[in-house]
C-alpha positions in Angstrom: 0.0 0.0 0.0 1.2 3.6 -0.5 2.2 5.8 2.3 -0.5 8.3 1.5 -3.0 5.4 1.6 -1.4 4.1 5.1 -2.1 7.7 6.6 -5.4 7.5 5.3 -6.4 4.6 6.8 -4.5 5.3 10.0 -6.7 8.6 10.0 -9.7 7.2 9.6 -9.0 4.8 12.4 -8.1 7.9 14.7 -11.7 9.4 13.4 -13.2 6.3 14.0 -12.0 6.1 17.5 -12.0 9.4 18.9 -15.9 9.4 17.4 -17.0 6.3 19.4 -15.5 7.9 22.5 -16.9 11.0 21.6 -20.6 10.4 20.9 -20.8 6.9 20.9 -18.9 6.5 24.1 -20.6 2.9 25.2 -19.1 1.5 21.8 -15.7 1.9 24.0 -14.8 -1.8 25.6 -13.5 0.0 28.5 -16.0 0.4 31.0 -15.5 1.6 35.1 -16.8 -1.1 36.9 -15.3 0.6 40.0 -16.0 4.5 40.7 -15.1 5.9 43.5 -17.4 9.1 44.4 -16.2 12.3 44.5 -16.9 13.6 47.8 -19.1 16.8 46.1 -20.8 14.4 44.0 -23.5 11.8 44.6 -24.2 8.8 42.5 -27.3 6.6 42.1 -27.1 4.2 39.3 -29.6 2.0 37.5 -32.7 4.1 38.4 -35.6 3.1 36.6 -37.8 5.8 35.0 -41.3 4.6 34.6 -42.7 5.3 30.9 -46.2 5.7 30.4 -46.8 2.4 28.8 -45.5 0.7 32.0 -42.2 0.1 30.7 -38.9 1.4 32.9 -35.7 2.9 31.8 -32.3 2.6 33.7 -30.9 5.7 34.4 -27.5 6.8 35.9 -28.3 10.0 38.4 -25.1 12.5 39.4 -26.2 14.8 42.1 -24.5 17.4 44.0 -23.9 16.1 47.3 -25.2 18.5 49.6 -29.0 19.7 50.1 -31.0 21.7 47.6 -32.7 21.4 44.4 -31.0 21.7 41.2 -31.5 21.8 37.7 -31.0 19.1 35.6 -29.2 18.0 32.4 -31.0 14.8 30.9 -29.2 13.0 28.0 -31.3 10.2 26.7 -28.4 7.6 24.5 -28.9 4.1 22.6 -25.0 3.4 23.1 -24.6 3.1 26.6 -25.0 5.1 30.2 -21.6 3.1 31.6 -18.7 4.9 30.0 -15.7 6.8 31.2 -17.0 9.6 29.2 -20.9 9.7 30.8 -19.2 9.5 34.4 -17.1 12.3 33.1 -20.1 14.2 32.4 -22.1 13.2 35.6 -19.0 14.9 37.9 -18.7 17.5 36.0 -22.2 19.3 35.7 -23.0 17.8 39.1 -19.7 19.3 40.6 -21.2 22.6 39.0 -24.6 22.4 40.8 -26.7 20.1 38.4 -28.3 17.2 38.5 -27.1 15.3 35.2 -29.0 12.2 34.3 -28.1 9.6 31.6 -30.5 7.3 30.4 -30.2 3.7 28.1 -32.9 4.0 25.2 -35.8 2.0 25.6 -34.5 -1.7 25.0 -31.0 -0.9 25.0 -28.3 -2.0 28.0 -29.9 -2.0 30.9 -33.5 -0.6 29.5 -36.7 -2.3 29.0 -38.6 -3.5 26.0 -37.7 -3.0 22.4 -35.2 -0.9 20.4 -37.2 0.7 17.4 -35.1 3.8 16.6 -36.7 7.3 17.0 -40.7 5.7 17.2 -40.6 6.2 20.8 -38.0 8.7 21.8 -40.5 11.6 21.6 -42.9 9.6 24.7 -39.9 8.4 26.4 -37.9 11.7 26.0 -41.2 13.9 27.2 -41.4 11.2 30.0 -38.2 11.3 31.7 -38.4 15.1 31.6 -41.5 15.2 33.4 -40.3 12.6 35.9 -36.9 14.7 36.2 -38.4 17.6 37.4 -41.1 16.0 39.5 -38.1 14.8 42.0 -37.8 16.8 45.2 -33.9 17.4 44.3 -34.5 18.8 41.2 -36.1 23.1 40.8 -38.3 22.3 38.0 -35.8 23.3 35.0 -34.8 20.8 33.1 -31.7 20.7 29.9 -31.3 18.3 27.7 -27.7 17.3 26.2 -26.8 14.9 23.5 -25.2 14.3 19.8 -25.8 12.5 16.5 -28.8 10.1 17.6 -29.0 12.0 21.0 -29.4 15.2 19.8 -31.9 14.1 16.9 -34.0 12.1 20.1 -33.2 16.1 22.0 -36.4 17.3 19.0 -38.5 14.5 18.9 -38.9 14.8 22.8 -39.6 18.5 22.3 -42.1 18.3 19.9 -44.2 17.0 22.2 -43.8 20.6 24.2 -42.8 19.1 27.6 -44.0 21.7 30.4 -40.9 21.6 32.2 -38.1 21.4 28.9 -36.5 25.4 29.1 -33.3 24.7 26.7 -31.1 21.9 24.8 -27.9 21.5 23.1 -27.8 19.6 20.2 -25.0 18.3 19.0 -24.3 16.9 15.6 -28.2 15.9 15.1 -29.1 14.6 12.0 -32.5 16.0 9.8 -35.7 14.4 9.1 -35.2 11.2 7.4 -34.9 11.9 3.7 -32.5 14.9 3.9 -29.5 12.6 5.9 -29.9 9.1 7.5 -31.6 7.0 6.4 -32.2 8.5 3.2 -30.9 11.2 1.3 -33.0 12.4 -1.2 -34.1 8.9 -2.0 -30.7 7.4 -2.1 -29.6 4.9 0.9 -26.8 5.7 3.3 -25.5 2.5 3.0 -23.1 2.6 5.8 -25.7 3.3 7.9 -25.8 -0.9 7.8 -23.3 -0.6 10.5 -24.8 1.4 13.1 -28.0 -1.1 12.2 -25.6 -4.1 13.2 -24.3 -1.8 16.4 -28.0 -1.2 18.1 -29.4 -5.1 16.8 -29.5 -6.3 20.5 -29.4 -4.5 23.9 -26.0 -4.4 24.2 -23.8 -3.5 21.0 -23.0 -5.5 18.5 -19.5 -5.5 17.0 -19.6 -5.1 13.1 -16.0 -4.6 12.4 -14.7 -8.3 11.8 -17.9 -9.2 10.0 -16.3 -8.0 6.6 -18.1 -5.2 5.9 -16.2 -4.3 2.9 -17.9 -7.8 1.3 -20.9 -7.1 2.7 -22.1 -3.8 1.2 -21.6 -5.3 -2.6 -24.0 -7.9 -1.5 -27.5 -7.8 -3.6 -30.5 -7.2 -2.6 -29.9 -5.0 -0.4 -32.9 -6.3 1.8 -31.2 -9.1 3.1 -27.4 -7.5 3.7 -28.4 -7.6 7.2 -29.0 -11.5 7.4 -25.7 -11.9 5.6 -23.5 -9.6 8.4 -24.7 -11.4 10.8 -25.0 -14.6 9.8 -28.5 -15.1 9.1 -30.2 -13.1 11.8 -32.0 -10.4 10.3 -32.7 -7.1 12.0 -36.0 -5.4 12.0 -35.1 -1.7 12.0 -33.3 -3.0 8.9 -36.0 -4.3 7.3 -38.2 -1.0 7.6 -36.2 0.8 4.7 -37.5 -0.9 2.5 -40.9 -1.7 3.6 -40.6 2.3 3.4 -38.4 3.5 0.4 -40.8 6.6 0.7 -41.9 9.6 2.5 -44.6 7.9 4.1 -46.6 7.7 7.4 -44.0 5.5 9.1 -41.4 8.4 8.4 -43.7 11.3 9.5 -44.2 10.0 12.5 -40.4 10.3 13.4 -39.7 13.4 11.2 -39.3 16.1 14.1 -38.9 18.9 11.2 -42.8 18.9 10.8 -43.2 20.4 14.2 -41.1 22.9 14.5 -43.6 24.9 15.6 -44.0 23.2 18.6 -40.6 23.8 19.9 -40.4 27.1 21.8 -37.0 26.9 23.6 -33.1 28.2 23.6 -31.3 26.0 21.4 -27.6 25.2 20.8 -27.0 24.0 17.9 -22.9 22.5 17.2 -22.1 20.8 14.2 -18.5 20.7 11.9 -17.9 21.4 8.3 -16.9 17.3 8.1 -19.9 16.4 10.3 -21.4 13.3 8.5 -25.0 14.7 10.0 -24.3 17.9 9.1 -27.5 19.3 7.5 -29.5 18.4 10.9 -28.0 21.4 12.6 -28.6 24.3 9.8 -31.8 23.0 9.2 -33.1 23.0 13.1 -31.1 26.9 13.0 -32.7 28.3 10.3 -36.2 26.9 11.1 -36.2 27.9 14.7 -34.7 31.8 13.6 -37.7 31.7 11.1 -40.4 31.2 13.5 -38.9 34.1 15.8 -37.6 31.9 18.6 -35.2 33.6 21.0 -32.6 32.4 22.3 -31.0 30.4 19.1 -27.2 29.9 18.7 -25.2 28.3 15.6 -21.7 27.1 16.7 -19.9 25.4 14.2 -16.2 24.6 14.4 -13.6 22.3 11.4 -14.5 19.1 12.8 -15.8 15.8 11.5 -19.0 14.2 13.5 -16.7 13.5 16.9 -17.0 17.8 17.0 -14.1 19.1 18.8 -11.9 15.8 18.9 -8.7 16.7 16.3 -7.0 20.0 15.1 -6.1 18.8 11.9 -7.9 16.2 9.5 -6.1 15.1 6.1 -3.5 18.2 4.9 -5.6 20.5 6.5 -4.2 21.5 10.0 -6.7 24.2 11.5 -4.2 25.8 14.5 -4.9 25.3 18.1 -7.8 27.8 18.4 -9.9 25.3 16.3 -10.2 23.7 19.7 -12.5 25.0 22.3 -13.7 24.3 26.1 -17.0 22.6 25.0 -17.6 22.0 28.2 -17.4 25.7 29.7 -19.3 26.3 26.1 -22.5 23.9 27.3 -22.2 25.0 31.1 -22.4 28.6 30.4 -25.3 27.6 28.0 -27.1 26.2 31.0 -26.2 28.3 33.3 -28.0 31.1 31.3 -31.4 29.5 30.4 -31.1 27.0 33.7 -30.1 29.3 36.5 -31.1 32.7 35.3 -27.0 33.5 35.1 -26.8 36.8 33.3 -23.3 35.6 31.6 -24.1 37.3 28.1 -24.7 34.1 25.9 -28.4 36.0 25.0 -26.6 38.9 24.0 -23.5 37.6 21.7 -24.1 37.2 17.7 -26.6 34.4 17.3 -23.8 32.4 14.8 -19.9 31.6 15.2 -17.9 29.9 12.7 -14.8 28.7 12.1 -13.2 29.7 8.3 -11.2 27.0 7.3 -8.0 28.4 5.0 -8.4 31.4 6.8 -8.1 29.4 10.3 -10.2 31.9 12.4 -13.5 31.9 13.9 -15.9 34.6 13.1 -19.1 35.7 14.7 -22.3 36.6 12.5 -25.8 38.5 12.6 -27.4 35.8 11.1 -27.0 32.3 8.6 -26.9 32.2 5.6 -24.4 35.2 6.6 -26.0 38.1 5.3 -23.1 39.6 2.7 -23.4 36.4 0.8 -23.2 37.0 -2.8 -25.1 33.7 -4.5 -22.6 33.0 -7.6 -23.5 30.6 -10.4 -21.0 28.5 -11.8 -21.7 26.9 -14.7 -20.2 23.9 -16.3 -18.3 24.6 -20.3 -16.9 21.5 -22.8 -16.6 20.7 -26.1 -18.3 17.3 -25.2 -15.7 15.7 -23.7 -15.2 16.6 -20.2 -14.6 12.8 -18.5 -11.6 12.5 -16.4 -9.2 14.9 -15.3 -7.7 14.5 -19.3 -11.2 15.8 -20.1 -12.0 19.1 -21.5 -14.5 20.1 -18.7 -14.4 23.9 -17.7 -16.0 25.8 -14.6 -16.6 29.5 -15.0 -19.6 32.5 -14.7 -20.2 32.6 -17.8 -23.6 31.3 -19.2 -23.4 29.0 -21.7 -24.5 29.0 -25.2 -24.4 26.4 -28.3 -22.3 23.6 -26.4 -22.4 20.3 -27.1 -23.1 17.3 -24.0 -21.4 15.4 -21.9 -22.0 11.7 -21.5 -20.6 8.7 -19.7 -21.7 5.3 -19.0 -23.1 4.3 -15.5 -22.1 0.7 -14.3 -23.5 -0.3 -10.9 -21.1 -3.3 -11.0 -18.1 -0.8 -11.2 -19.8 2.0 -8.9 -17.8 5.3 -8.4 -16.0 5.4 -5.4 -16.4 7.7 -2.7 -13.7 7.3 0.1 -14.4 5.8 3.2 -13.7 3.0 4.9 -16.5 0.4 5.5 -17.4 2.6 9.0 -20.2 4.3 9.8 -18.0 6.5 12.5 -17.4 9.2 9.8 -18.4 9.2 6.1 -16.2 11.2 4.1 -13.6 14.0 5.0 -11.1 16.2 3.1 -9.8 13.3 0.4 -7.9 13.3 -2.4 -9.8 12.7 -4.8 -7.7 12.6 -7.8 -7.5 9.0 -8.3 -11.3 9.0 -8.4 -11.3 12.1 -11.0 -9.1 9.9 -13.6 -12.1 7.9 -13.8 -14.2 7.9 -17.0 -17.9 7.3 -15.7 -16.7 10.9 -13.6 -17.6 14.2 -15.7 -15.0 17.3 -14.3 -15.5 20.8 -14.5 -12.4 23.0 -13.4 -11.5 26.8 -12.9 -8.7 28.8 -14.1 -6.4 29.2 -11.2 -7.5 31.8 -8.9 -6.4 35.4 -9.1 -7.4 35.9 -5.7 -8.6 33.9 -2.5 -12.1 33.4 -2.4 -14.1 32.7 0.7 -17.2 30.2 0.5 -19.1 29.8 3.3 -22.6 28.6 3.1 -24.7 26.2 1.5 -23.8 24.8 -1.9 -26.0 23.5 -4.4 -25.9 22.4 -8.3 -28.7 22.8 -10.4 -28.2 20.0 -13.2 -29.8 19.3 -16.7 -29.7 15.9 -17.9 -30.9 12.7 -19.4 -30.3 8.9 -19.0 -31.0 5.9 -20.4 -32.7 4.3 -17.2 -36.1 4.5 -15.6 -34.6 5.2 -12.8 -30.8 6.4 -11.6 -28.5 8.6 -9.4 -27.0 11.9 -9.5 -24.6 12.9 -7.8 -21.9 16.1 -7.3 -18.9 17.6 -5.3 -17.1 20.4 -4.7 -13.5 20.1 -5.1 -10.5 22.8 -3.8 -7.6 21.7 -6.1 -4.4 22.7 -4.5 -1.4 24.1 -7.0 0.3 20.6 -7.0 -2.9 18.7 -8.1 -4.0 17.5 -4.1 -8.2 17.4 -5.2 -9.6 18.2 -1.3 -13.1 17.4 -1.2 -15.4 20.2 0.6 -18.6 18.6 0.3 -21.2 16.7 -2.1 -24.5 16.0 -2.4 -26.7 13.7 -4.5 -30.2 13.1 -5.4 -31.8 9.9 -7.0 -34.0 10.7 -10.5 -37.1 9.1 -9.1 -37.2 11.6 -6.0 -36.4 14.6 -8.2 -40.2 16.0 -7.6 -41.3 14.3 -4.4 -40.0 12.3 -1.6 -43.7 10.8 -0.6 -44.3 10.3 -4.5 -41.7 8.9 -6.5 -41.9 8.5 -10.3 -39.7 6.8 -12.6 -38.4 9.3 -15.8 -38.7 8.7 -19.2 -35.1 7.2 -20.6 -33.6 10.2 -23.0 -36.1 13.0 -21.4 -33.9 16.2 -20.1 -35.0 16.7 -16.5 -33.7 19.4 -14.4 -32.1 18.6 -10.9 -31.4 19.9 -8.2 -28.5 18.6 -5.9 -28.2 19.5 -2.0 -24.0 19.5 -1.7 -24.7 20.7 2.5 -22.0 23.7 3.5 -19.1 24.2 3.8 -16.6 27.2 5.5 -13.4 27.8 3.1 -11.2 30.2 2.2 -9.9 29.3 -1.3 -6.6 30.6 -1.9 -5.0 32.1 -4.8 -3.6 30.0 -7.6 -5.9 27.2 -6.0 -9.0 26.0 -8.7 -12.1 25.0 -8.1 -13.6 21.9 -9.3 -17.0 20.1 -9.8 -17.1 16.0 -9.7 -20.7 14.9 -11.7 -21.2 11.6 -11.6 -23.7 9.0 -10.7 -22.6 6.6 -7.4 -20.6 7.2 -4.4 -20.1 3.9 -3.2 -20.6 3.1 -0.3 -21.3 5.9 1.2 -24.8 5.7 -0.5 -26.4 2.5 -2.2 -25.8 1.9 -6.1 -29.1 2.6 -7.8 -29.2 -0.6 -10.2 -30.6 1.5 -13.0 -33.4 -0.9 -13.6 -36.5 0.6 -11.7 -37.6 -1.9 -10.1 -38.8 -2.5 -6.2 -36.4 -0.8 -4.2 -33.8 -3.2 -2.4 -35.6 -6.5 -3.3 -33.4 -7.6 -5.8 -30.1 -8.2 -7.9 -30.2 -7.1 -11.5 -28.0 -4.5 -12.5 -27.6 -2.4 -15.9 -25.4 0.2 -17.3 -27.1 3.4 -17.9 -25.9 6.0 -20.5 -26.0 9.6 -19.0 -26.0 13.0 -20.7 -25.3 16.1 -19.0 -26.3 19.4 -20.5 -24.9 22.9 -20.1 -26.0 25.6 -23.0 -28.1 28.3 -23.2 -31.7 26.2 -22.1 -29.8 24.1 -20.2 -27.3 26.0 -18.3 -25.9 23.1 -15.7 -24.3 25.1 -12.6 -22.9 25.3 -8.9 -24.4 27.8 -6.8 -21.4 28.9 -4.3 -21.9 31.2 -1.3 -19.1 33.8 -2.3 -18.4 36.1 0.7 -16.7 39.3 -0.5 -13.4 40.3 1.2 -14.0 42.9 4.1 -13.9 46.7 2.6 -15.6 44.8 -1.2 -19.0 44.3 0.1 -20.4 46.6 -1.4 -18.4 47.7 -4.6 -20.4 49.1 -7.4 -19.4 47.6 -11.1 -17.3 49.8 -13.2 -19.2 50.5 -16.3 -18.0 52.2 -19.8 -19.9 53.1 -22.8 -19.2 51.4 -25.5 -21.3 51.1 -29.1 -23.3 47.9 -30.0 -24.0 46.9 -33.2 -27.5 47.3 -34.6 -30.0 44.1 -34.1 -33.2 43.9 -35.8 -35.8 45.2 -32.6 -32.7 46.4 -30.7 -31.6 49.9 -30.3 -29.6 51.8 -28.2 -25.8 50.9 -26.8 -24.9 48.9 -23.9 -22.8 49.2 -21.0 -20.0 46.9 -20.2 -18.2 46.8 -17.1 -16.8 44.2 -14.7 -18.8 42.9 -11.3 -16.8 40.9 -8.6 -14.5 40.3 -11.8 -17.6 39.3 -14.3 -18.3 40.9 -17.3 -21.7 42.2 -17.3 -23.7 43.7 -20.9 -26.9 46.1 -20.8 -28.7 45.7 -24.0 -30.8 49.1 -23.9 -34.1 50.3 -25.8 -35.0 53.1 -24.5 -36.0 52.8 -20.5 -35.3 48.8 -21.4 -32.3 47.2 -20.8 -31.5 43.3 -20.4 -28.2 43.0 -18.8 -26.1 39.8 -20.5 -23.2 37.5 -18.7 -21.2 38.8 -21.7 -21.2 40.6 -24.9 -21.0 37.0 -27.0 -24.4 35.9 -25.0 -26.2 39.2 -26.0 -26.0 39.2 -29.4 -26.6 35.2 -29.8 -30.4 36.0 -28.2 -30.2 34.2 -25.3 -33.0 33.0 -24.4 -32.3 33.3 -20.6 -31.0 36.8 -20.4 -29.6 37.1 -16.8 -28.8 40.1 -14.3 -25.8 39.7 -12.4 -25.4 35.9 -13.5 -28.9 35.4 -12.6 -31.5 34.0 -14.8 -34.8 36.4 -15.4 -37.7 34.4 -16.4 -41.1 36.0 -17.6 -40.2 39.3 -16.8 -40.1 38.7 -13.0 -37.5 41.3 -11.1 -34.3 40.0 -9.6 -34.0 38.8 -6.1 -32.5 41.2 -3.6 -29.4 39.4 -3.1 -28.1 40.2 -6.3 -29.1 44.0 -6.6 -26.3 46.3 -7.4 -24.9 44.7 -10.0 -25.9 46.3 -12.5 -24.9 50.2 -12.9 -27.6 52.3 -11.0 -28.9 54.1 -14.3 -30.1 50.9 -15.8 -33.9 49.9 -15.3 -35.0 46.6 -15.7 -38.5 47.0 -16.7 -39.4 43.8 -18.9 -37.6 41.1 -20.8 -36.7 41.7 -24.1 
């Protein structure tokens, strides 16, 4: 193997490790079977919390050792209440003056009954709230604390508007369950497969010498489970595809449709490489649109064990990428727990950390309000596969080009590189060798003439046809470093089925041009100069998400794969393109375009000159006629009649007026009245 493959694999493993002590911390063999007290702190374990069905809970209860009531911290896990970490927490909050509860999910470790995912956290979360505060050691206020599955069990508790809940701090939580785990956008998160295997019984289950690597090429997918294990299948499992779709069973554990339900301060933590990453933006932005108070966005350059490394891949983020997360959550509580007047309500709502840049930076508000939305769009003379490939990224809008195709083979899937884990999917790769491939169309920049920032969410609006009834689509955003190094920021994908509706999905008609649109997350970069950026389109990324077999057929159930042909489009109706938060270096905010009059040749119905100038280093064109004036990507676009004129990059359809964002870039005497 190659060194650069060794350090890969040995930095996975750390990932892999430092995340099971992190967030899964039972996972961990180690477990004190011996604590000695601390003489300030009190400890009760194996409580049992009555549910309302008549089932109990075993809980582990740290209390300060002294007389009182206190508020607690409840965090509700499937992986364990026994760790060095939990007894960690325990001393610490209760050594501050908290009661700090940890509780094993209903039929896991030392809990009653029967594991079945989030379909009872929201009763047994509300439950073991109520019963918190109804002790005569607790005041009545009760926290709740907890990442990845135990922040996502934090919402479905507080949906159901517990009298007594007054904050939480969620960390790393995923979304509702087509927008993450299990699905995304219709495609499978295959490794999830592991953490299936993990949570199968009431203690976990050890999937790491069950040959994962075989197992995730098995077919159908319905019975992978039977083969890991040896021929005991797991329910939970099962359910995915009993469910491919939106439906009832998935409502009932999507917390996202009752937001409005949730009326309480709300940390939200989350990392740039967290593998859950949309959970926290999502539950941010939602809660900021319903006016609820008391909402902070904190999100550092870490992978899904937040705050566990300083450096991941090439990219070493300097010590002050690190932070006290514990002072972070015990001022939190202290504020919306105690009444402590410590200043966390008056701070900027959001705090990020810039990765390139290496500094963290506080905000009004997310997206961060100087965004400037920038298209992209993809450029070739047909033959953009590979690296060798012809495949250009640039503003400019696209006019007579010809397509892109490639041929889709689920029995040689794209790679997407991870190893066979479900501890942390994906980080900042190189991902050359996978760009060399064929089946991979790749759109590239110019080198830089200055550093860019992107920070925000990225998305890729795609035209494009296959050959299948059904099939995947999927993109990433590249940084390519002057010697080649490809670092991956993010990606996204979406399967053509789910392209209208999750609840609903509907094959496509092989050859038809649909358009797409690809969710690629966030990300927080500052690009420097001579660096390019690059666009991967392609249609796996195996294993992080299931191969689509191309065939159409019931989901999961069986084995027949074939190769679809796939077309991607970029011209002037089909203008393929990456939309990429661009935030403007301080003191160019607000720079007006500098404009120059120049003569235009005469078109039949046209009259008047045009302006050209440069905006944020674009070329911008106003054709004028009279008050009129359509404002072109360039001079070549105007005068072909395109037949989506744009302002500032930005497509005007049916003569509707840009959207706010992108005001200013056009020279304040021009009018757009109607399209041309």
């Amino acid at each position: 193997m190659h060194t650069n493959g060794l350090l890969r694999n040995r930095f996975w493993f750390l990932i892999a490790v430092l995340f099971l002590a992190a967030l899964w911390p039972s996972v961990a063999t180690t477990q004190e079977t011996a604590v000695a007290p601390s003489p300030a702190v009190k400890i009760n374990l194996g409580v049992r919390v009555p549910m309302r069905d008549g089932i109990t809970l075993s809980a582990n209860v740290f209390r300060p050792d002294k007389h009182g009531k206190f508020p607690v911290i409840i965090l509700r896990t499937p992986y364990g209440k026994n760790s060095a970490s939990q007894f960690g927490f325990g001393r610490f909050f209760a050594g501050n003056d908290y009661v700090y509860i940890v509780e094993d999910s209903r039929g896991r470790h030392d809990s009653d009954g029967t594991f079945h995912g989030m379909h009872d956290e929201a009763n047994d979360g509300y439950d073991t709230i109520e019963w918190a505060a109804a002790q005569d050691w607790s005041d009545g206020n009760v926290g709740t604390l907890g990442g990845s599955y135990g922040g996502q069990n934090q919402w479905m508790a507080a949906v159901g508007s517990p009298p007594h809940l007054k904050t939480m701090a969620v960390l790393v939580s995923p979304p509702g369950p087509f927008y993450n785990l299990p699905f995304q956008y219709g495609a499978l998160t295959l490794l999830s497969i592991d953490w299936y295997i993990m949570v199968s019984d009431h203690v976990n289950q050890n999937s790491r010498e069950l040959g994962l690597d075989r197992v995730l090429r098995e077919l159908p997918l319905v019975t992978i489970d039977e083969v890991a294990t040896g021929g005991r299948p797991i329910p939970l499992w099962k359910k995915n595809f009993e469910h491919p779709a939106y439906d009832e069973y998935w409502k009932a554990v999507d917390y996202e449709r009752n937001y409005d339900k949730v009326d309480v301060p709300v940390l939200h933590i989350s990392g740039w490489y967290d593998d859950d990453q949309p959970g926290t933006f999502r539950n941010f932005t939602a809660m900021r649109q319903l006016g609820r108070k008391g909402q902070k966005l904190l999100v550092g350059p870490w992978p899904h064990a937040i705050n566990s490394v300083t450096k991941m891949g090439i990219l070493d983020f300097g010590p002050s990428s690190k932070i006290d997360l514990h002072g972070t959550m015990l001022r939190w509580f202290d504020r919306w727990l105690k009444g402590v007047p410590n200043g966390v309500d008056e701070e900027p709502p959001v705090r990020v950390f810039v990765m390139g840049a290496n500094t963290w930076r506080d905000e009004p508000d997310w997206p961060l309000p100087a965004t400037q939305w920038t298209k992209y769009y993809f450029h070739s003379g047909g033959k953009a596969n590979s690296l060798s490939g012809d495949g250009v990224l640039s503003p400019t809008l696209p006019r007579k080009e010809p397509p892109d195709s490639y041929a889709y083979d689920p029995a040689d899937p794209t790679p997407f590189i991870v190893p066979a884990s479900s501890a942390q999917v994906g980080g900042p790769d190189d991902y050359r060798p996978v760009g060399e491939r064929n089946d991979v169309l790749v759109y590239t920049t110019p080198p830089l003439e200055q550093d860019m920032e992107i920070t925000g969410p990225i998305s890729v609006k795609l035209f494009a046809s296959s050959s299948a009834p059904d099939t995947d689509w999927n993109a990433m955003l590249i940084d390519v470093y002057p010697d080649g190094y490809a670092l991956r920021l993010n990606d996204g994908v979406v399967r053509a089925s789910y392209r209208e509706s999750l609840e609903n999905p509907s094959p496509i008609e092989p050859g038809k041009i649909y358009e797409y649109t690809i969710d690629c997350w966030t990300t927080s970069m500052l690009i420097r100069k001579g660096h390019r950026l690059r666009v991967h389109i392609a249609s796996a990324a195996f294993p992080k998400f299931d191969r689509n077999l191309n065939t159409g057929n019931r989901y999961g159930m069986d084995s027949e794969m074939r190769v679809a042909h796939q077309t991607v489009f970029h011209d002037a109706k089909h203008p393929s393109h990456i939309v990429l938060p661009v935030i403007p270096a301080k003191g160019n905010e607000k720079a007006p375009p500098v404009l120059e009059e120049k003569s235009l040749p005469e078109e039949p119905g046209r009259t008047g000159g045009h302006l050209e100038g440069s905006c944020m280093g674009e070329t911008r064109v106003a054709l004028t006629a009279g008050e009129k004036s359509i404002v072109y990507a360039d001079l070549e676009s105007a005068l072909l009649h395109a037949e989506n004129p744009v302002v500032g990059g930005m497509e005007i359809r049916d003569g509707a007026e840009p959207r706010p964002q992108i005001l200013g870039t056009t020279h304040p005497k021009i009018k757009i009245k109607e399209y041309l």
